[in-house]
Every structure is written in C-alpha cells, then in structure tokens.
BALOBA-1460 file (C-alpha; in Angstrom, 3 decimals):
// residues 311
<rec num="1" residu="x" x="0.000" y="0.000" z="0.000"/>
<rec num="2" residu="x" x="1.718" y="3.295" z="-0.884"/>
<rec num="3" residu="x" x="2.269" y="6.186" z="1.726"/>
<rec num="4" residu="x" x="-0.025" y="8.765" z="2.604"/>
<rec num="5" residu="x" x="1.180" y="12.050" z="1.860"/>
<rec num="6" residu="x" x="-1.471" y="14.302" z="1.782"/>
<rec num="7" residu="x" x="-4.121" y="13.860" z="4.932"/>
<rec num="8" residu="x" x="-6.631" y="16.465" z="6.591"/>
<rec num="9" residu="x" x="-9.427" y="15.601" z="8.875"/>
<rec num="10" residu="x" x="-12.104" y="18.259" z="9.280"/>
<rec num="11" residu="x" x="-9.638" y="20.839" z="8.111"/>
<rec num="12" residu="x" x="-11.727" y="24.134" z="8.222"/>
<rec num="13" residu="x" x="-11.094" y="27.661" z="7.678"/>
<rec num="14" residu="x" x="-13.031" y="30.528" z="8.401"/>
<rec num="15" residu="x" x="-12.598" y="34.156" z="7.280"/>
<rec num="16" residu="x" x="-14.561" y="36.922" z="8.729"/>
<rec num="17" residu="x" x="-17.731" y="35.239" z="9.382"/>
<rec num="18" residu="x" x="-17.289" y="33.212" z="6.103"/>
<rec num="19" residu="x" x="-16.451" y="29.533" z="5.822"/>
<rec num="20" residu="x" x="-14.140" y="28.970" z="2.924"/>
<rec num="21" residu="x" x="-12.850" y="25.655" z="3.169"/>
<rec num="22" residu="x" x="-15.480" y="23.443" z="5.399"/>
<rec num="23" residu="x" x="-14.744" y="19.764" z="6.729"/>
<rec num="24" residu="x" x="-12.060" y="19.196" z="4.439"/>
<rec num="25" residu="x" x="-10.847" y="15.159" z="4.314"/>
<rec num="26" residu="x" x="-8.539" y="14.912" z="1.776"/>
<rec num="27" residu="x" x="-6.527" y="11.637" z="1.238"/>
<rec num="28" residu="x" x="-3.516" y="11.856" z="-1.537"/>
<rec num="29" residu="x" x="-1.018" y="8.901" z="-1.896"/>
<rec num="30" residu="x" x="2.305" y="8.949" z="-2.563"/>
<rec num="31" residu="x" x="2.956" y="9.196" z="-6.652"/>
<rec num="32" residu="x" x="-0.667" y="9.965" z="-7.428"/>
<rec num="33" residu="x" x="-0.984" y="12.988" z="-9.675"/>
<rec num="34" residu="x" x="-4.374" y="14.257" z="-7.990"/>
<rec num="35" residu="x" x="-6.514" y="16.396" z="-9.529"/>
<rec num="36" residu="x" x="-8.077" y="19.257" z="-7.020"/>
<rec num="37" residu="x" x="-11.063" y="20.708" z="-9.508"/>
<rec num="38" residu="x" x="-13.705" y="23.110" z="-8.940"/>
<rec num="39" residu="x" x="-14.692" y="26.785" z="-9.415"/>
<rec num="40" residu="x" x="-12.824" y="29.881" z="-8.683"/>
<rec num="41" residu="x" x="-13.972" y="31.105" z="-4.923"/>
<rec num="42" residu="x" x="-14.219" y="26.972" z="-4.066"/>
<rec num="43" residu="x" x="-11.634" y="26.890" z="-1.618"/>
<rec num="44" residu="x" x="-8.863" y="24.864" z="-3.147"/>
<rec num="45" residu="x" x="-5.680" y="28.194" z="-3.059"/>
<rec num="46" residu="x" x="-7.107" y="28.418" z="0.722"/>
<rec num="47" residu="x" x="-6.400" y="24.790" z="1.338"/>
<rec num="48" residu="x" x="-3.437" y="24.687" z="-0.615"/>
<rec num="49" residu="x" x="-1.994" y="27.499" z="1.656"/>
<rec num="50" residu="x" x="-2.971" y="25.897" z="4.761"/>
<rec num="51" residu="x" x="-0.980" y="22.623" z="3.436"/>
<rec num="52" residu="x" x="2.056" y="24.477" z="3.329"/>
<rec num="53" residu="x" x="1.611" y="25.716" z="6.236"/>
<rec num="54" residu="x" x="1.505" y="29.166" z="4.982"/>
<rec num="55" residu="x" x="-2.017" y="30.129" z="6.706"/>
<rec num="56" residu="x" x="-3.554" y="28.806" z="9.856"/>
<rec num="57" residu="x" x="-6.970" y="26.614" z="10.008"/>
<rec num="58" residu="x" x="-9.822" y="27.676" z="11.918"/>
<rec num="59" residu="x" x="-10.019" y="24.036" z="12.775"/>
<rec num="60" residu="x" x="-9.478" y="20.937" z="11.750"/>
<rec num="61" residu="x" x="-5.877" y="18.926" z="10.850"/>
<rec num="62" residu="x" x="-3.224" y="18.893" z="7.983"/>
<rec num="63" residu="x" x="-0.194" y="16.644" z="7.782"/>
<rec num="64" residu="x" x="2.132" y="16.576" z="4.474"/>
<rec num="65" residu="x" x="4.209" y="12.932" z="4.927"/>
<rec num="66" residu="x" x="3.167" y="12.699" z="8.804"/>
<rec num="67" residu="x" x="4.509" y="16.528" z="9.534"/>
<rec num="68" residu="x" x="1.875" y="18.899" z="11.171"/>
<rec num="69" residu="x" x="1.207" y="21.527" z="8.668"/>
<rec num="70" residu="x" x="0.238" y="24.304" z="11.237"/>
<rec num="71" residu="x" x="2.897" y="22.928" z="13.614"/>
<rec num="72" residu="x" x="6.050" y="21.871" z="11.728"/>
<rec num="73" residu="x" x="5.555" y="24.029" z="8.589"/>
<rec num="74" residu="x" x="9.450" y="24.357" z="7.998"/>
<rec num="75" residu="x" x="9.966" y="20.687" z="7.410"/>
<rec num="76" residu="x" x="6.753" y="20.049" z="5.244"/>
<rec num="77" residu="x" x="8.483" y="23.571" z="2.845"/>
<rec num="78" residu="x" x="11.336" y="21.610" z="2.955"/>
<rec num="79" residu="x" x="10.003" y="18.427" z="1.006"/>
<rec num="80" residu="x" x="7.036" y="20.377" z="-0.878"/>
<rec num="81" residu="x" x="6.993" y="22.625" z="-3.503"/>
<rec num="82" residu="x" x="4.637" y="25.171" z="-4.642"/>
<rec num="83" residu="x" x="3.713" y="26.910" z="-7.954"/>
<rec num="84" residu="x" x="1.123" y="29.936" z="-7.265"/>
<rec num="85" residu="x" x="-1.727" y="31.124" z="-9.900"/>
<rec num="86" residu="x" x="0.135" y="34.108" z="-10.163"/>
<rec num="87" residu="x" x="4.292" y="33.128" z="-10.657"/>
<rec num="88" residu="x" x="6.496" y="35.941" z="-9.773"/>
<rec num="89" residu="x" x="10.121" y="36.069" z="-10.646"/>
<rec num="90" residu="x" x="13.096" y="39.424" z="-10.554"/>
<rec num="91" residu="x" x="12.251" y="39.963" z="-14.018"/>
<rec num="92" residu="x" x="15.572" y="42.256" z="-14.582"/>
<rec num="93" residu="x" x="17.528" y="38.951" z="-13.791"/>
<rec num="94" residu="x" x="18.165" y="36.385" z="-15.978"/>
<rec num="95" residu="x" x="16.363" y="32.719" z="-15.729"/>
<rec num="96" residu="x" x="19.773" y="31.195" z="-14.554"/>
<rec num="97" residu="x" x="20.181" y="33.868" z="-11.813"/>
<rec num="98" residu="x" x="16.279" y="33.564" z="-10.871"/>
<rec num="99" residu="x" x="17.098" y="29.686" z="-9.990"/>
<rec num="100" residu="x" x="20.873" y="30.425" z="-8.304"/>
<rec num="101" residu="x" x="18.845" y="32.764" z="-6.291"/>
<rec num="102" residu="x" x="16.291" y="30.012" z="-5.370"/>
<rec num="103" residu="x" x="18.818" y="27.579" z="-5.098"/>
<rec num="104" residu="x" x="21.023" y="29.837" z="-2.659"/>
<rec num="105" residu="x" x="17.589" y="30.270" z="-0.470"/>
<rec num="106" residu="x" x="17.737" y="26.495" z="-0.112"/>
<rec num="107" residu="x" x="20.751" y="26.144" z="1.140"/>
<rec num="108" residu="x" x="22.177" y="24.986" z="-1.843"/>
<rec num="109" residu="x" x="26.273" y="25.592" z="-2.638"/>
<rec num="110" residu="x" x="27.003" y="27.771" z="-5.525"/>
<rec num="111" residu="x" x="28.912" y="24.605" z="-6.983"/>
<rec num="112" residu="x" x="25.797" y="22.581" z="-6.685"/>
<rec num="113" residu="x" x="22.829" y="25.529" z="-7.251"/>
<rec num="114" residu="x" x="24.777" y="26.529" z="-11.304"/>
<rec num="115" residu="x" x="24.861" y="22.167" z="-11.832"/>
<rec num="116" residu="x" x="20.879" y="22.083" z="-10.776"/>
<rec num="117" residu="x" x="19.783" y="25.510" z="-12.091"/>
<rec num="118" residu="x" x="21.245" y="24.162" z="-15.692"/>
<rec num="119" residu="x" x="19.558" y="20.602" z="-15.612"/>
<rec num="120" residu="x" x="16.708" y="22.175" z="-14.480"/>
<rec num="121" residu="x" x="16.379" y="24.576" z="-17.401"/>
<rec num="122" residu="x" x="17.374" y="21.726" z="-19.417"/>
<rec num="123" residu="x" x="14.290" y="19.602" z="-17.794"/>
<rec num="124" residu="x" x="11.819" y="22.355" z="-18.688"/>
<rec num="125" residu="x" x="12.906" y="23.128" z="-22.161"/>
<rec num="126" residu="x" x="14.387" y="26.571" z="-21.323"/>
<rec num="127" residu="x" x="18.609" y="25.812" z="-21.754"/>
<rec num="128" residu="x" x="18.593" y="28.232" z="-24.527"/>
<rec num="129" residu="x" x="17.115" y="31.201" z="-22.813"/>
<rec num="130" residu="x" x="18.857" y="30.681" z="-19.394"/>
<rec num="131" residu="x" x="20.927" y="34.332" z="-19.953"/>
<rec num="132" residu="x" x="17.891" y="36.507" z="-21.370"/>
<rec num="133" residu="x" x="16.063" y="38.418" z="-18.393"/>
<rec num="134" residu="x" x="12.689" y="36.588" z="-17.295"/>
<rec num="135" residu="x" x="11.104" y="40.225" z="-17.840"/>
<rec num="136" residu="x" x="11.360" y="39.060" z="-21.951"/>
<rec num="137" residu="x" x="9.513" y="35.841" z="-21.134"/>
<rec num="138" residu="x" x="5.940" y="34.635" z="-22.005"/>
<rec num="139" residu="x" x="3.323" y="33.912" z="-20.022"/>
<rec num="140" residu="x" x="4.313" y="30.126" z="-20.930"/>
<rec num="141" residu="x" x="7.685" y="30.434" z="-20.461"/>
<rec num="142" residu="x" x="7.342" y="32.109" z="-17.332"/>
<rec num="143" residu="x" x="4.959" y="28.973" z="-16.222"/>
<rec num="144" residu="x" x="7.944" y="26.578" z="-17.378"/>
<rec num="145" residu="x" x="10.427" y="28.964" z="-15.676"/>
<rec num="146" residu="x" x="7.994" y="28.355" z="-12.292"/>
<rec num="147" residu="x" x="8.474" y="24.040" z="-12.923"/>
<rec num="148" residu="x" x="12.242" y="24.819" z="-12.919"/>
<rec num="149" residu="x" x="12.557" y="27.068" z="-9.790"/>
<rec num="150" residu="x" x="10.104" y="24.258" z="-8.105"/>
<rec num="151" residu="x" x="12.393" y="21.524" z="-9.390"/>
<rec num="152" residu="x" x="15.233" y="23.432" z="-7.830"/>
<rec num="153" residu="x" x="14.898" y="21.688" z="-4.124"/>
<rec num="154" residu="x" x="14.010" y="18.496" z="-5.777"/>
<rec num="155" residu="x" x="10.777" y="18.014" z="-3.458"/>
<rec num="156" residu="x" x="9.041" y="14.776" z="-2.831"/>
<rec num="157" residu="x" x="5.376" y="16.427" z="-3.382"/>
<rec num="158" residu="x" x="4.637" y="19.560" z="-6.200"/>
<rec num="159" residu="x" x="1.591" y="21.845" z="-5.778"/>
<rec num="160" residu="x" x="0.411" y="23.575" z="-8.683"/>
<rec num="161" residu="x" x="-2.188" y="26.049" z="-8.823"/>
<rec num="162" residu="x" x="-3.807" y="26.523" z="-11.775"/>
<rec num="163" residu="x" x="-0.504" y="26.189" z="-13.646"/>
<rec num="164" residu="x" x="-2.417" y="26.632" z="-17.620"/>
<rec num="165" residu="x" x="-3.764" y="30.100" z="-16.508"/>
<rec num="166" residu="x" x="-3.293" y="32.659" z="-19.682"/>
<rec num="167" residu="x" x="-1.658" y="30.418" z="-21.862"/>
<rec num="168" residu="x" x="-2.348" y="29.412" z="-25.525"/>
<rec num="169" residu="x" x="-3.696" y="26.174" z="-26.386"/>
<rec num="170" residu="x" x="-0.432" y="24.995" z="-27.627"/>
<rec num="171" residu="x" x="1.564" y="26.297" z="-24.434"/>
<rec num="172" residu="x" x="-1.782" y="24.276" z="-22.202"/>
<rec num="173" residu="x" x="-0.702" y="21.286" z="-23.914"/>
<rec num="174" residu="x" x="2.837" y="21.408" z="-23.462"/>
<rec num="175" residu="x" x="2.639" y="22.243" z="-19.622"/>
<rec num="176" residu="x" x="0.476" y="19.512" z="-18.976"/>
<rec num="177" residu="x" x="2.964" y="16.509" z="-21.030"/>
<rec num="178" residu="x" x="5.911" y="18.623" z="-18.674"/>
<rec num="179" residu="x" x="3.909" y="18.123" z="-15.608"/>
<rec num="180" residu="x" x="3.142" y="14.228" z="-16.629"/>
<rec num="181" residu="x" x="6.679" y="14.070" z="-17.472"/>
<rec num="182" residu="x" x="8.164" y="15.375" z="-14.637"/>
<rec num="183" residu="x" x="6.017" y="13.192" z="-12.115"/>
<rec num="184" residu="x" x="6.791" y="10.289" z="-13.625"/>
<rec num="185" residu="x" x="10.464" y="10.642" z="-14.095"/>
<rec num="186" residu="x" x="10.953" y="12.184" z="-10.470"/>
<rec num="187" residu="x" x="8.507" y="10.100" z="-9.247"/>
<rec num="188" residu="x" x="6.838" y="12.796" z="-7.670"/>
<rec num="189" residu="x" x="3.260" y="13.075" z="-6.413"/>
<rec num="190" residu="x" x="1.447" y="16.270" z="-8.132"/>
<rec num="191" residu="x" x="-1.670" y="17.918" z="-6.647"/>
<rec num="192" residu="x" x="-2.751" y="19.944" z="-9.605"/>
<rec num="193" residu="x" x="-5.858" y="22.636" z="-8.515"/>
<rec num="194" residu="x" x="-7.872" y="23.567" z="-11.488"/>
<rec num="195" residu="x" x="-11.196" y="25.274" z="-12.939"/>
<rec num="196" residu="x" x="-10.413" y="23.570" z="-16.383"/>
<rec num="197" residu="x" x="-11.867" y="20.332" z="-16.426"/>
<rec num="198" residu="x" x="-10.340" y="19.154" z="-19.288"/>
<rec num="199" residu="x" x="-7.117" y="20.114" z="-18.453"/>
<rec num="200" residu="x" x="-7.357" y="17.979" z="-15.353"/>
<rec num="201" residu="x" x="-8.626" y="15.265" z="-17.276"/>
<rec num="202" residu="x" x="-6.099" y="14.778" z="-19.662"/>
<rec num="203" residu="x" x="-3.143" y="13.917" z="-16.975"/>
<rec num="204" residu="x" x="-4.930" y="13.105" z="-13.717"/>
<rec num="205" residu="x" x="-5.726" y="9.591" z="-12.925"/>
<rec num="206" residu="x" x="-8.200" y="10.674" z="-9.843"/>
<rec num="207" residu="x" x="-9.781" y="14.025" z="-8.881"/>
<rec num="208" residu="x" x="-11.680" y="15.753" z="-5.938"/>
<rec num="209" residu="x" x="-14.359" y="18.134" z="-6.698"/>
<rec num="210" residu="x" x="-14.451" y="21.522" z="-4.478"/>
<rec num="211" residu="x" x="-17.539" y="23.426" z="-4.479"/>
<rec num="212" residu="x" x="-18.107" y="26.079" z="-1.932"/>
<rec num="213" residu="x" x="-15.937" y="24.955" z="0.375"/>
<rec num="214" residu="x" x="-16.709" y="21.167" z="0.358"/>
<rec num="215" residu="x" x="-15.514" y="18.821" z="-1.192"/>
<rec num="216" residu="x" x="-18.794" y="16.449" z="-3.015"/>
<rec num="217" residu="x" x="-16.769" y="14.085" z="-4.905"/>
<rec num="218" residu="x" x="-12.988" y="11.912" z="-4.673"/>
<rec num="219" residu="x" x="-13.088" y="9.428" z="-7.314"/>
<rec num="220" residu="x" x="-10.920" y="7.637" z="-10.069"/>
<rec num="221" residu="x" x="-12.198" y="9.930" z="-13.010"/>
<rec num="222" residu="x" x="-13.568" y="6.760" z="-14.571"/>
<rec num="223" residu="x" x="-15.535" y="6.027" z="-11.388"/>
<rec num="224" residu="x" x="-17.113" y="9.470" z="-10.677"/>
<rec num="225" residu="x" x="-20.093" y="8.957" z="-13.462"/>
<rec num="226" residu="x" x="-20.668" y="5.489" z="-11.918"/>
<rec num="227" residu="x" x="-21.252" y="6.857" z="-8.808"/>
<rec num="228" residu="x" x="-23.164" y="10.331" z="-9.449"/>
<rec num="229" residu="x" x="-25.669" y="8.648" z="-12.050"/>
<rec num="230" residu="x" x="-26.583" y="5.707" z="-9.568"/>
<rec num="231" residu="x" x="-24.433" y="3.011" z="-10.875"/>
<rec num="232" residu="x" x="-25.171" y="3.701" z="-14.563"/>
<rec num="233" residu="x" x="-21.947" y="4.531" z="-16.413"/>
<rec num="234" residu="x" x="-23.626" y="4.447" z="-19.651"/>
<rec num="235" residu="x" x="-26.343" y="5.497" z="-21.613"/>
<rec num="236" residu="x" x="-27.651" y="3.207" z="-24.904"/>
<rec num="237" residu="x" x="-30.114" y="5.664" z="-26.641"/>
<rec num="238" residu="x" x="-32.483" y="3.144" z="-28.789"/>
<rec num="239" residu="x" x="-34.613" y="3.892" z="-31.663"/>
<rec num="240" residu="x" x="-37.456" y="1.968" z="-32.530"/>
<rec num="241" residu="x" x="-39.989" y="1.285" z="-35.118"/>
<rec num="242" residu="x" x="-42.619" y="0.718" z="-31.980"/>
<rec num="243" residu="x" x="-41.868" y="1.298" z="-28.883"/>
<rec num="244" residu="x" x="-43.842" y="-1.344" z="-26.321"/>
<rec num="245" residu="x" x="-43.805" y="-2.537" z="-22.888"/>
<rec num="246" residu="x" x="-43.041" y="-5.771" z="-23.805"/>
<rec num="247" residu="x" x="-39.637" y="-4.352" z="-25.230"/>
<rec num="248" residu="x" x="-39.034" y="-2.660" z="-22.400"/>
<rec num="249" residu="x" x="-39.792" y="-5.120" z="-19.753"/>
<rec num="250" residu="x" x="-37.501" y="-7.256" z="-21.700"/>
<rec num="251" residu="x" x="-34.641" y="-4.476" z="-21.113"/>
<rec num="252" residu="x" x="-35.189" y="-4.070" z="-17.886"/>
<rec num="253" residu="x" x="-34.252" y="-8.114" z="-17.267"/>
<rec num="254" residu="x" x="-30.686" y="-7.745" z="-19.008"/>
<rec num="255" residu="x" x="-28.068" y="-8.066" z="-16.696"/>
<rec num="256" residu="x" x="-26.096" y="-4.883" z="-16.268"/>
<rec num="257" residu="x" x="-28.996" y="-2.570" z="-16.791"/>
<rec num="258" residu="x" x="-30.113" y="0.074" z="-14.480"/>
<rec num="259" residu="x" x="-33.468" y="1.422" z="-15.695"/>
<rec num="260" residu="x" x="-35.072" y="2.194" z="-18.808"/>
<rec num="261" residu="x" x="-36.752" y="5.630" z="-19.391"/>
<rec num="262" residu="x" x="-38.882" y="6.770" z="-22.003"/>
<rec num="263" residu="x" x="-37.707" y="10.069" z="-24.055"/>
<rec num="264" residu="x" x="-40.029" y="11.015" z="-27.075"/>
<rec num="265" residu="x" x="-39.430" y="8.165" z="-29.621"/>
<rec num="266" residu="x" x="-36.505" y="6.902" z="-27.739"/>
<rec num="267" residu="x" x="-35.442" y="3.912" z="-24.811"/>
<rec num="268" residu="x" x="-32.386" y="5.294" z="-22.518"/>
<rec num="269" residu="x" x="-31.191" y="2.256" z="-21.153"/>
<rec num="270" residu="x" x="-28.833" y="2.900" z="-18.339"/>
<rec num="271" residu="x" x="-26.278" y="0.560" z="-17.999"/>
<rec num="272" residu="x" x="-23.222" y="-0.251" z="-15.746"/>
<rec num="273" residu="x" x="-20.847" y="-1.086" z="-18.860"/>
<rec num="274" residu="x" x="-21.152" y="-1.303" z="-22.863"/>
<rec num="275" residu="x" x="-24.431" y="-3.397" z="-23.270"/>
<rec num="276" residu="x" x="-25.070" y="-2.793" z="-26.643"/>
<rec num="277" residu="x" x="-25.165" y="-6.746" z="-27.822"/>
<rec num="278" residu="x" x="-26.951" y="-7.666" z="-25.154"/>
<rec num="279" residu="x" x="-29.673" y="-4.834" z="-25.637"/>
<rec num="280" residu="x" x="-29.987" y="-5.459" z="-29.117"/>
<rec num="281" residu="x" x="-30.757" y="-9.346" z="-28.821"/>
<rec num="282" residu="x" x="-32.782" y="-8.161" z="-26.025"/>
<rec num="283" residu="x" x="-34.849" y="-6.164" z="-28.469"/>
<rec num="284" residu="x" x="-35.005" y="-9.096" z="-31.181"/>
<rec num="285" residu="x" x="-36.333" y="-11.787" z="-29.271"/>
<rec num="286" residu="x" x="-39.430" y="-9.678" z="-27.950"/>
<rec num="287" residu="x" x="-40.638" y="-9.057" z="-31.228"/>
<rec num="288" residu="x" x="-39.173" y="-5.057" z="-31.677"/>
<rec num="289" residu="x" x="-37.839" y="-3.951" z="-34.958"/>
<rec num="290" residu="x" x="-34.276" y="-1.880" z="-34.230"/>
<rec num="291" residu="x" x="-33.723" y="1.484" z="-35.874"/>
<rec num="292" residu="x" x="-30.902" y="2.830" z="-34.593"/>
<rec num="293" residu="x" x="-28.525" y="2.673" z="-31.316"/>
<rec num="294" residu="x" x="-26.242" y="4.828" z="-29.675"/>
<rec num="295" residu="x" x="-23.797" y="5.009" z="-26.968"/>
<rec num="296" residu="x" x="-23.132" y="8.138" z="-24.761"/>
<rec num="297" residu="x" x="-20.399" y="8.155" z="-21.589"/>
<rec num="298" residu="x" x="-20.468" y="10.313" z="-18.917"/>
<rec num="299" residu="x" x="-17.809" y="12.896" z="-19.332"/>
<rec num="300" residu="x" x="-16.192" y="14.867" z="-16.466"/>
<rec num="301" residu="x" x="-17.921" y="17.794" z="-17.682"/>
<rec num="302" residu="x" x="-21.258" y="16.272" z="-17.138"/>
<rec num="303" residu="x" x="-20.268" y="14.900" z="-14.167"/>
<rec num="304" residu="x" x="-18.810" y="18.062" z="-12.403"/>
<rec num="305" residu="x" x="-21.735" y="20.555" z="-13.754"/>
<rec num="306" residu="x" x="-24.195" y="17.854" z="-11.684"/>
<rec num="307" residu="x" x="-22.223" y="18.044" z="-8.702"/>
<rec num="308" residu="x" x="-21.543" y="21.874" z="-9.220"/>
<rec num="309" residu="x" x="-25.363" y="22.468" z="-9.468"/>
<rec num="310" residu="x" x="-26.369" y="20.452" z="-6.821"/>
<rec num="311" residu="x" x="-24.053" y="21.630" z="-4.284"/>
C-alpha cells in the first residue's frame, strides 16, 4: 500500500464570518498525480496554503508525509513545492540567476545551485534562454520557468495552482505533457488545482471536486459517473420502429442494466458497462424492430456541472 502524503481531517477555515474551506478530508497517496477541480472562490488556493503551512486553520488537521502543517511548517516547505496562480520572478535577472537565487535560499552551494539551475532549465525546455532576463519571457515560459525554480529543491510532493492560466492552447498542452513528465520521471506526487476540467482530465488519474468549500466528490475519473448517475456509467439511446412494454420489460431483465426511461421516440437504457449486444438481442427476441442505437459516456464535464449544481 503506498504512503499517505497528503491527509486532513475536518480541516476548516473561516474568514470573517465566512467559511471557505469546510470539513475538508482529503486523502492523496504517494505518486498519485491528484486532480483538485472546482470553481474559482471553491476553496482549493485556501487549502493549498494551509498545506504548506503558509495560513492557519480555523479548525481541523493537515499533515504533508506525517509533519503537522500548522505545527512543523518548515519541514513540510522543505520536502514540498509550490507553484502559485500568479508566478512571480526578478524579471531584470536572468532565468539562470532567478534559480541560483532560489537555489542559494535552499541552502544549496554555488557549486551545486549553477549544476541544478542548468539541468533544471534543461528539464523544462528553457537551456537556450537561461541568460535573457525573465522580464522578456511569455506567459508560458514564465509557467515553465515556475516548474524549474520548483524543481530546484528536488521536493518529494509539487503543488500547482492553476498552472495553464493565460496560456495558448499549444503552451496548455505542453505544460500539462511537462507536468506528466516530470512526475513520472521524479517520481513525484502532483496535486494539480484547477477550474479547467479538461485540463485535469487529460493527466490526472483521480480528482476531488471543491464546491463552496466542500468537497462532493474523490473518485478515479472513470468512477465518478458510476457513482453520481446511480451506478449507470452508460447510456444506450435506442430507436425503434414501436416502442412497447413488452420491449421494455424485456430491457429491464438484461443483466447490467439500471433502468429504462422513455424520451419522445426513444429507450435510454442505463447501464453499468457497454451493453449494446446484449440490448440489441434483447430487443429481437421480444418481437421489436431496431432502428438505430447509440452510446453516450459520462464525461467529467457532465459529471462536475451535476455536482456543481447540486451543491
């Protein structure tokens, strides 16, 4: 069983009469890349902060690889990184002396802090830009400039908050294979805080949904639909030349299937997996004549706006 590295119990916090985060338990593992999703105003820079030990709960606990957040916040900065929404670097100063400086901070020789601060540039794709002053830089560079200066202290756990802000699709796409990258060949565990659900989607393997404070959902993405829609995972939309009860009492007795509703001229046959032989058949033998069938999956768009407007 791999190591718990993120854990809160009840963490809460509370500004001026206003609860922002409320009840938070959060469980991340060690070499998960985790997801944190949900609306701006949801809570998840607040809890982030409050990880690092950089603001105080109201109540509640937080423990980054068994240190006390609130109490031992020194030795969880010490194995944790952090990449803000807004990055903020000496933008007179070159890339290379942004990092030494970083490096230095860290108690890093000069010796060692010039070897790092080039590999890292190297990591991030920036080797050729490491003398030009970060004030030059793009919005995307400066992001990739943010994954080197992180990557400086080699940490054990990376938080990154909202790290695709303001960039172009290309630039999106190209943080997001870095990030993947760079977990996987450091082997280190990512919390990744988001608005953009497909961004999350496309290199997070589980995700916790934040919506006014709480968090409704912590799933495997391929698990969250399952569990929202009642079990049902899928949706066969079927088209028929008569619709009868016979047909759908028939449905109803496949294994697998949920329910069938009625929509217009159409049977939604909620499933737990891909039933579409079995539905078909299903159709044959009680005498229905098949015009058409579909398949729809739950996406994590559909699945967050139900959570988002039930909340």
């Amino acid at each position: 069983m791999s190591e718990l590295v993120v854990e809160t119990k009840d963490l809460t916090k509370d500004y001026d009469g206003t609860t922002v985060v409320d009840g938070l338990n959060l469980h991340v593992e060690e070499g998960e890349l985790f997801g944190f999703l949900g609306p701006n105003g949801a809570g998840k820079t607040t809890t982030i902060l409050m990880l690092l030990g950089l603001t105080e709960p109201t109540s509640g606990l937080a423990h980054v690889f068994g240190y006390d957040s609130t109490r031992e916040p020194l030795k969880v900065k010490r194995i944790a990184g952090y990449v803000p929404e807004k990055v903020g670097f000496y933008e007179d100063l070159t890339a290379s002396y942004n990092l030494l400086y970083t490096a230095r901070l860290n108690g890093l020789s000069d010796e060692v802090a010039v070897k790092r601060a080039g590999e890292v540039l190297a990591t991030v794709g920036l080797s050729e830009v490491a003398g030009h002053n970060v004030g030059t830089f793009s919005r995307g560079m400066k992001q990739r400039l943010a994954m080197a200066d992180l990557l400086v202290k080699t940490p054990k756990l990376a938080f990154l908050d909202e790290p695709t802000s303001g960039i172009d699709p290309e630039g999106v796409n190209q943080m997001l294979d870095l990030i993947a990258r760079i977990a996987r060949e450091q082997r280190m565990t990512v919390i990744l805080s988001s608005h953009q659900l497909n961004h999350v989607q496309q290199i997070c393997s589980r995700v916790g949904i934040m919506v006014k404070g709480k968090m409704v959902a912590d799933e495997l993405i391929g698990q969250l639909g399952k569990k929202i829609f009642g079990g049902a995972k899928h949706i066969i939309e079927v088209k028929l030349v008569e619709i009868t009860s016979d047909v759908i009492d028939c449905l109803k007795k496949v294994k697998g299937v949920e329910g069938v509703d009625r929509s217009d001229d159409l049977l939604r046959v909620n499933c737990s997996k891909d039933l579409r032989p079995q539905v078909a058949k299903a159709v044959v033998d009680c005498g229905g004549s098949l015009v058409e069938m579909k398949i729809q999956r739950y996406t994590l768009e559909e699945v967050y706006m139900k959570y988002f407007t039930e909340a």
